[in-house]
N, C-alpha and C positions, 0 to 999 in steps of 0.2 A: 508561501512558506519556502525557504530556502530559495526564493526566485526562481519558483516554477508552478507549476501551477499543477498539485495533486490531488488526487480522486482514490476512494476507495471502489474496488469491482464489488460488482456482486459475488455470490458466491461461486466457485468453480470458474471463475470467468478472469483468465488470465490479462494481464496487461497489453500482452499483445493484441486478445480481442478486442480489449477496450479503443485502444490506439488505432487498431487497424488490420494492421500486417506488421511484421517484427523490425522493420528499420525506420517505423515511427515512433516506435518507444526509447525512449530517453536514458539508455541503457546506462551510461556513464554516471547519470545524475542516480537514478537508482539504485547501482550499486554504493555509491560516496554515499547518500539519504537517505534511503528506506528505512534503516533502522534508527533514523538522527529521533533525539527527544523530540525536538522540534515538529520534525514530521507526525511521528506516533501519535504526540496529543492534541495536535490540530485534528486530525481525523478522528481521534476517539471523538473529543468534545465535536466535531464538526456534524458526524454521523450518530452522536449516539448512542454510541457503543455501551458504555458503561459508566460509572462516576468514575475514576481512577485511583481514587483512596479508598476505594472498597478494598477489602482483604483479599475478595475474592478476584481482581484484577490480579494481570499479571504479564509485565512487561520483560522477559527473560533477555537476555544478552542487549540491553537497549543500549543505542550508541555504540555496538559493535560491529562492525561488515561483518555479513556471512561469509563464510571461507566456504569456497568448490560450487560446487553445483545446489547453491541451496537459497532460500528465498525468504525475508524476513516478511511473515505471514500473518493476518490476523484468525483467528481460528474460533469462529462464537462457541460451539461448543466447550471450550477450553475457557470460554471469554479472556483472552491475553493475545498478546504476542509473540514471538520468537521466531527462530531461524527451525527453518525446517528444511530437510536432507529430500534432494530429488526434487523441488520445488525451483521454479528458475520462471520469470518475468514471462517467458514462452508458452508456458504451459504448469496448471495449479492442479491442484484435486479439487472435490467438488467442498471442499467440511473447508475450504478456505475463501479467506479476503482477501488481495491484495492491494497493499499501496502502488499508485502508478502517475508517472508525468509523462506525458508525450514530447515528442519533436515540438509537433505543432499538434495546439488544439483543436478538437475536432469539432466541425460547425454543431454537430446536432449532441455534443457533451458541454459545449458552454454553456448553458444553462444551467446544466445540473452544475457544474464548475462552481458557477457566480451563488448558485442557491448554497451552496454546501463549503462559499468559502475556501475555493481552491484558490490556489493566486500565490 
């Protein structure tokens, strides 16, 4: 998607976890994509998340960059998405998901990658 290749984290497990250390993550593509339709529904449908025409889905500010320090986030309890304040690619709370693309993929997440349709 968007030519990169993204993964949803676990929960509370920031992008940088995911990636590594913080100047593997793919900072620029992240900010320009995280929030793209594109991206959003590839990981819904990829992981699971939820059907997306449920009523009760909820994709708030899609297709918008977060402005400041904020992180477009999936949140199960909420089942939706949105930009959430104090949330940044570095570091998540635990009630969050994040969307994430690395630098370069990381040997022991290609799998999960290829299984779930990152690419």
């Amino acid at each position: 998607v968007t030519g990169h290749c993204w993964v949803l984290t676990d929960e509370g497990q920031s992008c940088t976890d995911f990636c590594g250390f913080p100047t593997a993550v793919n900072a620029d593509e992240m900010g320009r994509s995280s929030s793209s339709p594109d991206v959003v529904y590839h990981l819904t449908w990829a992981y699971s998340l939820n059907n997306v025409s449920s009523p009760h889905f909820h994709t708030h500010r899609l297709g918008k960059e977060c402005s400041g320090e904020s992180q477009y986030l999936y949140m199960p309890l909420a089942n939706g998405w949105d930009c959430y304040k104090h949330e940044t690619f570095d570091r998540i709370d635990g009630w969050f998901r994040s969307p994430c693309t690395c630098n370069e993929p990381q040997p022991e997440r290609l799998r999960q990658a290829a299984l779930f349709g990152g690419g």
